[in-house]
Each structure stands twice: as structure tokens, then as C-alpha cells.
C-alpha positions as MATLAB code, in Angstrom:
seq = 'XXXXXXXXXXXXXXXXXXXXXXXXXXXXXXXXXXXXXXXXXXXXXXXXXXXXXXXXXXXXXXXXXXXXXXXXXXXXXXXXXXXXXXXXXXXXXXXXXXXXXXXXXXXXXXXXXXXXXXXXXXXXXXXXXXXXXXXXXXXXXXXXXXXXXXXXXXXXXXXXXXXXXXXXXXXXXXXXXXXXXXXXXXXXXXXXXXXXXXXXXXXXXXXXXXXXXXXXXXXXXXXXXXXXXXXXXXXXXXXXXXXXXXXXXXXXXXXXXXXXXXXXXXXXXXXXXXXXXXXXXXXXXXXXXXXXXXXXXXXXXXXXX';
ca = [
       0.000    0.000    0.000;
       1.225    2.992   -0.943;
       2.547    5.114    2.311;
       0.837    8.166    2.833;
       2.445   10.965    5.635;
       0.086   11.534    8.895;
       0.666   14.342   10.648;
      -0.068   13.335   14.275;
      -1.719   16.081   16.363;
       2.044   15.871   18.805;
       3.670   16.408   15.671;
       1.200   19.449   14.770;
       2.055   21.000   18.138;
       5.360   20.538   17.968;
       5.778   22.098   14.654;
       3.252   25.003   15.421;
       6.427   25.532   18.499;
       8.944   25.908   15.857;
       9.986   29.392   15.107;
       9.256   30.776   11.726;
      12.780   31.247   10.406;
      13.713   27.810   11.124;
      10.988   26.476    9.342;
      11.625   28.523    6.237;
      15.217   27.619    6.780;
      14.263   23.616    6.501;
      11.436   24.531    3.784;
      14.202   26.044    1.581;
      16.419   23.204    2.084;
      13.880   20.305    1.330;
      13.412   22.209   -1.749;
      17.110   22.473   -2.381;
      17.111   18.542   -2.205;
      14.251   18.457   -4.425;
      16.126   20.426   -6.838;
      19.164   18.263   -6.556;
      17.073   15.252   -7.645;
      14.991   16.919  -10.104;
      16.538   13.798  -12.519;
      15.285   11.072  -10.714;
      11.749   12.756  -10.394;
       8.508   12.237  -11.966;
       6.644   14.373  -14.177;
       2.900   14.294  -13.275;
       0.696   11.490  -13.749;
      -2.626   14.418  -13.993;
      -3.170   17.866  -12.714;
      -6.903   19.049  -11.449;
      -6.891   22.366  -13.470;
     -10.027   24.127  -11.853;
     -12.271   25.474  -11.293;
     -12.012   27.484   -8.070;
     -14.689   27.350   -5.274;
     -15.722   24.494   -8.006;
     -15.239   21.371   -5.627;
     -11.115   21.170   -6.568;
     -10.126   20.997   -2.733;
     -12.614   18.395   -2.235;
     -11.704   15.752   -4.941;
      -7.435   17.159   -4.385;
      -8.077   15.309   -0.961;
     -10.161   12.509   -1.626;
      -7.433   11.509   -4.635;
      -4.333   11.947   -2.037;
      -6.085    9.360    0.400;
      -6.483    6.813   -2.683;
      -3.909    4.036   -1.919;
      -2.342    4.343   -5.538;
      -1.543    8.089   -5.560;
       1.985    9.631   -3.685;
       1.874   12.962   -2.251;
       3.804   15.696   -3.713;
       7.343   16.230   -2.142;
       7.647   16.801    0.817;
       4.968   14.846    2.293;
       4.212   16.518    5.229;
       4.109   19.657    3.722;
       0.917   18.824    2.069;
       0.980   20.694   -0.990;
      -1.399   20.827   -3.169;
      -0.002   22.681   -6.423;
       3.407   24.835   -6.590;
       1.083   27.068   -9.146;
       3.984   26.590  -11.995;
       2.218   26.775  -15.113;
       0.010   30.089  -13.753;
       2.552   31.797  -11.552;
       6.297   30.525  -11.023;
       6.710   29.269  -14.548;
       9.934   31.137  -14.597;
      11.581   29.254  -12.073;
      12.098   26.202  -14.163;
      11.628   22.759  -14.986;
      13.945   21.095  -12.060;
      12.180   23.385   -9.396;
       8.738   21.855  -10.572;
       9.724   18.455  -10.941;
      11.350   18.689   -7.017;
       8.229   18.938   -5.926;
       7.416   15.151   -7.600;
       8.480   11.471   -6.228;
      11.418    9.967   -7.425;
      10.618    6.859   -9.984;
      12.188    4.542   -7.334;
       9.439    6.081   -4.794;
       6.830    5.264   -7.744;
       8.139    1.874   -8.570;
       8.278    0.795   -5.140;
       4.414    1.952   -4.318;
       3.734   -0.008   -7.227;
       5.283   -3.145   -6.066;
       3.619   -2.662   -2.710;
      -0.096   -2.211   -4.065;
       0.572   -4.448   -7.302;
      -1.353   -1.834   -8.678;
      -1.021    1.257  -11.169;
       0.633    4.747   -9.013;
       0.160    7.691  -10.059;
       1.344   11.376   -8.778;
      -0.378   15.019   -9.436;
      -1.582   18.495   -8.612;
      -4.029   20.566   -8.570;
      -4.496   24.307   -9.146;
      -7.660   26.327   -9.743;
      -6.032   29.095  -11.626;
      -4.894   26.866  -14.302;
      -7.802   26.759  -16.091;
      -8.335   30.327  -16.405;
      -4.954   31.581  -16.682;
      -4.123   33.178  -19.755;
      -0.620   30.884  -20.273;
      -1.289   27.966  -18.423;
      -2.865   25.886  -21.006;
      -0.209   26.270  -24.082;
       2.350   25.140  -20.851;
       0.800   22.436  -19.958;
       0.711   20.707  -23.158;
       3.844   21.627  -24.201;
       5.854   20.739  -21.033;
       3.528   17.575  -19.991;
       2.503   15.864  -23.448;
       1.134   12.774  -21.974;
      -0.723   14.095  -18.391;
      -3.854   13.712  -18.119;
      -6.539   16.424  -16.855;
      -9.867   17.200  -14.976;
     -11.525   20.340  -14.408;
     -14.407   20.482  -12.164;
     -17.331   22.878  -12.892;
     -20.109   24.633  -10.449;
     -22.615   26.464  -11.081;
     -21.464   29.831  -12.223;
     -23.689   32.374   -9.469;
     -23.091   30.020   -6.546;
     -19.236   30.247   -7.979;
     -19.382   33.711   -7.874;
     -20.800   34.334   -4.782;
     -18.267   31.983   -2.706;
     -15.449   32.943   -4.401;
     -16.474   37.078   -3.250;
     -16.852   35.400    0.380;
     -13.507   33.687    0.487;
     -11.769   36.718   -0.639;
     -13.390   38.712    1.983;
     -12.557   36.600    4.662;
      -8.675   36.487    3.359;
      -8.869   40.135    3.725;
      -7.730   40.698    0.253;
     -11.382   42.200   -0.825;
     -12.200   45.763    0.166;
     -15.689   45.915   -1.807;
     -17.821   45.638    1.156;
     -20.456   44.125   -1.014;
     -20.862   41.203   -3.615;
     -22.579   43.919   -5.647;
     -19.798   46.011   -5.190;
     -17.799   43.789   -6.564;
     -19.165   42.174   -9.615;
     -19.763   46.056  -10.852;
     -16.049   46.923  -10.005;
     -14.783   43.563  -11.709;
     -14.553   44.921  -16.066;
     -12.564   47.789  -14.885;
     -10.239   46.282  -12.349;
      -9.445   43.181  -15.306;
      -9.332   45.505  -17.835;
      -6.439   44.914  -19.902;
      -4.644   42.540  -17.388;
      -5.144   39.561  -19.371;
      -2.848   41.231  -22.688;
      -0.114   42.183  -20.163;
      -0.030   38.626  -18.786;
       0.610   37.561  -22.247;
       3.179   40.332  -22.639;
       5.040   40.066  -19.727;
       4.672   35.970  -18.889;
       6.492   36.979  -15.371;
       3.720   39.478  -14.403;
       1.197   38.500  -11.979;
      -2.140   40.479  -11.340;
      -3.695   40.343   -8.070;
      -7.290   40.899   -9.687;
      -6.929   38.729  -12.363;
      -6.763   35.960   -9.825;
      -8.544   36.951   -7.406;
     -11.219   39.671   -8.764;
     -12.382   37.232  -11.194;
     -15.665   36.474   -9.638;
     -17.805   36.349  -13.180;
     -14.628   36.236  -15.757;
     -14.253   32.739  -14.442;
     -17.800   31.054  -14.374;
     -17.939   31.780  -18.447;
     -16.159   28.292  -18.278;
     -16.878   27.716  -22.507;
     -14.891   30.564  -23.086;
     -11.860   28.540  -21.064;
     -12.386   25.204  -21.665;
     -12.661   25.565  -25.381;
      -8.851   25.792  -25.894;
      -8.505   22.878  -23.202;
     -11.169   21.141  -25.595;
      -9.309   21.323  -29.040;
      -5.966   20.802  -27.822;
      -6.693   17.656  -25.592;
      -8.002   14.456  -26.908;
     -10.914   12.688  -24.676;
      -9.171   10.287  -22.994;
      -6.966   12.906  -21.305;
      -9.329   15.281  -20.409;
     -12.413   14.668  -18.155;
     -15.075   17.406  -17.166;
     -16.942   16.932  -14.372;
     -20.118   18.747  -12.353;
     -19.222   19.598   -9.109;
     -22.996   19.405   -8.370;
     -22.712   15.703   -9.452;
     -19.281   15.499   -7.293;
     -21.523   16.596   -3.993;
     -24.601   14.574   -5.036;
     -22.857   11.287   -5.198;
     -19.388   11.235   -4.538;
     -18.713    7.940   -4.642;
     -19.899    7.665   -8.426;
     -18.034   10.708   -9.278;
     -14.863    9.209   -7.544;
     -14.911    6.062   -9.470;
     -15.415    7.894  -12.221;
     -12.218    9.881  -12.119;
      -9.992    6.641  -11.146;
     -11.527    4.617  -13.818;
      -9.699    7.885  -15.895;
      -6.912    7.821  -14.360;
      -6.049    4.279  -14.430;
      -6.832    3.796  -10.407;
      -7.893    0.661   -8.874;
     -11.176    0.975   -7.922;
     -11.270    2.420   -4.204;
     -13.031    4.922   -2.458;
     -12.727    6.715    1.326;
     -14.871    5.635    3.901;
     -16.271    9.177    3.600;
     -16.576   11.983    1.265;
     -16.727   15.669    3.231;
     -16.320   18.710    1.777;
     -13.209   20.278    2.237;
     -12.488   24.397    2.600;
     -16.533   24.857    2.419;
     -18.018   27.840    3.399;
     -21.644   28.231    5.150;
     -23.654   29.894    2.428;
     -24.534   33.444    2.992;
     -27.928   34.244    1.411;
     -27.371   36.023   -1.710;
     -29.832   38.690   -2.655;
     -32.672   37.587   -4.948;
     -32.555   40.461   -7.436;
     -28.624   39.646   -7.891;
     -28.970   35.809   -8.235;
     -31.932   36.544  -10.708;
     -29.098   39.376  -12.659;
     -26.332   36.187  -12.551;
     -28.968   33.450  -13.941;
     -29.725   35.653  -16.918;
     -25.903   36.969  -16.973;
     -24.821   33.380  -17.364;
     -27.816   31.630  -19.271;
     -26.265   31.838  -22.892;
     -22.446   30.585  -21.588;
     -24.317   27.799  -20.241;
     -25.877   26.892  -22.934;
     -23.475   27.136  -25.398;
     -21.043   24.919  -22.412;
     -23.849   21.974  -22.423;
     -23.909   21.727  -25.908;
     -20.566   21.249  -26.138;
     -20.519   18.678  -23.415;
     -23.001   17.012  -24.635;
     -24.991   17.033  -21.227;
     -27.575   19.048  -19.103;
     -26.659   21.608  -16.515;
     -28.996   22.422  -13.954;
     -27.759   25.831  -13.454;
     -29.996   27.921  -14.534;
     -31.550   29.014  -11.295;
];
């Protein structure tokens, strides 16, 4: 079985005791070692591409508890993505791959399970940054990804609610926000592609509609990825039955069958009642996207409400 880190809740403490510049100290030299041994590392086996506030936390954590996937280096870290294709592209290919197992990591795993292993990330700007894509499928010609979708206004809404509780929204309402959006991602997208080193704060995280016009994103992801290495899922369908969904996405990736004993949702936020005028605005806002999106995938949506 492949070995998966615990953190004990000793372990917890007695890192929370640690002071700060000695655990950026060890941080930067487990990544120095990861550097070192970029060679020996694996390229990821898939990435989970997006959506945020879409259910990508959720299925990140359920995959990292399947038997048959490793974590990303180190362990105990618990990372999720390194956010290379969207944001630190321009630190290079050996950085990214230090963040991977070593094929002898892999190879043992899969001698322990006598089953397939596999090794990813996952990071919810990847689907809507501007470079990402073209990166991906350059650098990674054989990985295999999923993008998880949720309905665009709920989308919306909890993304403007996680950004206020980061502290990194001012707009004191959702209202606020969604009119302020066109202006503050006005021309951020062109210097992106300009300047490939440039990051913008609202493109990322100011993007509360920009990002539920998923057809607009996924087409690119659409014509430059055959079927069998792309998979688009609901997250609706993800929360409604999990365990389906699951299977779903190891028959994809080549998993053995398994599933948790449990499926919770992970980084969810209590819903916040959204005001009826606004969520009637969104429907209407998003009706034709979704549309055009289900035809393309070939399967309902029950969004548009």
C-alpha cells in the first residue's frame, strides 16, 4: 500500500512551536534537495486544473487518500499545487519536478499495491490563466486532466466570500464587486501575455464572473486535448454522489477501484444568502455561456436558477 504521511496532532504541536525562520530555513532546504534530484523525479501522472470554489479541494483530498496516488514532495508539507504553469513558470523545470516522487518512490508503491501509481496536482487558476494551457501541453505531453465545474452564481458568490474573509477584498459588497470587476481586469489579461512573469492580483482573485464563463476557457482545453486525457466533471454531481463521481475519475486515471470511507467537503463555506434580485441578474448573466457549455458537453446543466 502505498505510504501516505500523517501528521499526528504531537507532531502538529510541535511544529506550530517551531519558530518561523527555522521552518523557512528547513522549507528552503527540502526544496534544495528536491532540486538536486529533479533527474530522478517524476513528471505528473494528472493535474486538477479548476475550477475554483468548483469542488477542486474536495476531490485534491479525496485523490491523495487513494492508496495508488503519492503525495507531492515533501509529504508533510501537504501541498497541493506549486502554481507553476500560472505563476512561477519562470523558475524552471527542475524546481517543478522537485516537488514530484522519485521513480524509485513510484516503482516501489507499485510493487507494494501491485497496482497502477500515479502522482499530481491541482491548481484552480490553471484553467483560467491566460498561459497555463499552451504550458501544460507543451511541457507535460502525456498528463492527463480534470476540471471540475459549479454552477457559475453560486461560484461567484463563494469565491467574493472567500476573498473577503482572506482580507484581500475591500468591496464591502458582492454587488460592489461584480460592478467593479470589467474595470479592475481591464487589460490585465494582454499584459499577462506580454510580460509571462507578471502577476495580477485581480486577475486571480477579482475574477468572480470572468471565471464562471467556463466555454470561453475550456474551449482551448477542448481542441488541444483528446478525450481520454481530459475529463469534465459537475461539481454538483461530485456533492450529489461522490462515490460515483470518484470512481469515475480513477476509472480515468487508471486507479484501482477504491473509495474513502467518507466523502466531506473540504475548505466549504456556510452559504450566505445572496440577494434575490442579484442571483436573478447572474442566472440571466450566465444563461447563454451555459448553454453554449452543455452543448458542447453534450450534457444538461442544472444551473440555470
Amino acid at each position: 500500500m502505498a505510504q501516505h504521511v500523517e501528521v499526528p496532532d504531537r507532531l502538529r504541536t510541535l511544529k506550530r512551536r517551531v519558530p518561523a525562520p527555522a521552518k523557512a530555513a528547513a522549507r528552503r532546504a527540502l526544496r534544495t534537495a528536491g532540486v538536486a534530484t529533479a533527474g530522478r523525479r517524476v513528471p505528473p501522472d494528472f493535474l486538477l486544473v479548476g475550477t475554483k470554489r468548483g469542488g477542486t479541494t474536495s476531490l485534491w483530498n479525496y485523490l491523495v487518500a487513494h492508496p495508488g496516488v503519492l503525495p507531492m514532495f515533501p509529504a508533510a508539507q501537504q501541498i497541493k499545487s506549486p502554481h507553476y504553469f500560472d505563476i512561477h513558470y519562470g523558475r524552471g523545470r527542475d524546481w517543478y519536478l522537485s516537488h514530484f516522487p522519485t521513480a524509485g518512490q513510484r516503482e516501489r508503491a507499485r510493487r507494494r499495491t501491485g497496482a497502477p501509481v500515479r502522482t499530481g496536482e491541482a491548481s484552480p487558476y490553471y484553467v483560467f490563466h491566460p498561459l497555463a494551457r499552451e504550458r501544460i501541453v507543451r511541457d507535460l505531453p502525456d498528463v492527463r486532466v480534470l476540471v471540475t465545474l459549479r454552477n457559475p452564481v453560486d461560484r461567484a458568490y463563494s469565491h467574493y466570500n472567500e476573498r473577503v474573509g482572506g482580507g484581500t477584498e475591500p468591496l464591502r459588497t458582492f454587488e460592489e464587486a461584480i460592478e467593479a470587476e470589467p474595470e479592475r481586469l481591464r487589460g490585465e489579461e494582454e499584459r499577462i501575455r506580454r510580460s509571462p512573469g507578471y502577476y495580477s492580483h485581480h486577475h486571480d482573485n477579482s475574477s468572480y464572473l470572468a471565471r464562471g464563463r467556463y466555454v470561453e476557457h475550456l474551449a482551448p482545453w477542448l481542441r488541444d486535448l483528446p478525450p481520454d486525457r481530459l475529463l469534465v466533471l459537475v461539481a454538483e454531481d461530485l456533492y450529489a454522489d461522490p462515490d460515483r463521481t470518484f470512481r469515475q475519475v480513477c476509472a480515468f486515471l487508471g486507479l484501482a477501484g477504491w473509495t474513502p470511507p467518507s466523502f466531506p467537503r473540504h475548505n466549504h463555506l456556510p452559504a450566505r444568502g445572496m440577494a434575490p434580485a442579484t442571483r436573478a441578474r447572474l442566472v440571466e448573466h450566465f444563461r447563454g455561456p451555459n448553454a453554449e457549455l452543455a452543448r458542447v458537453l453534450g450534457r444538461d446543466l442544472p444551473w440555470d436558477r
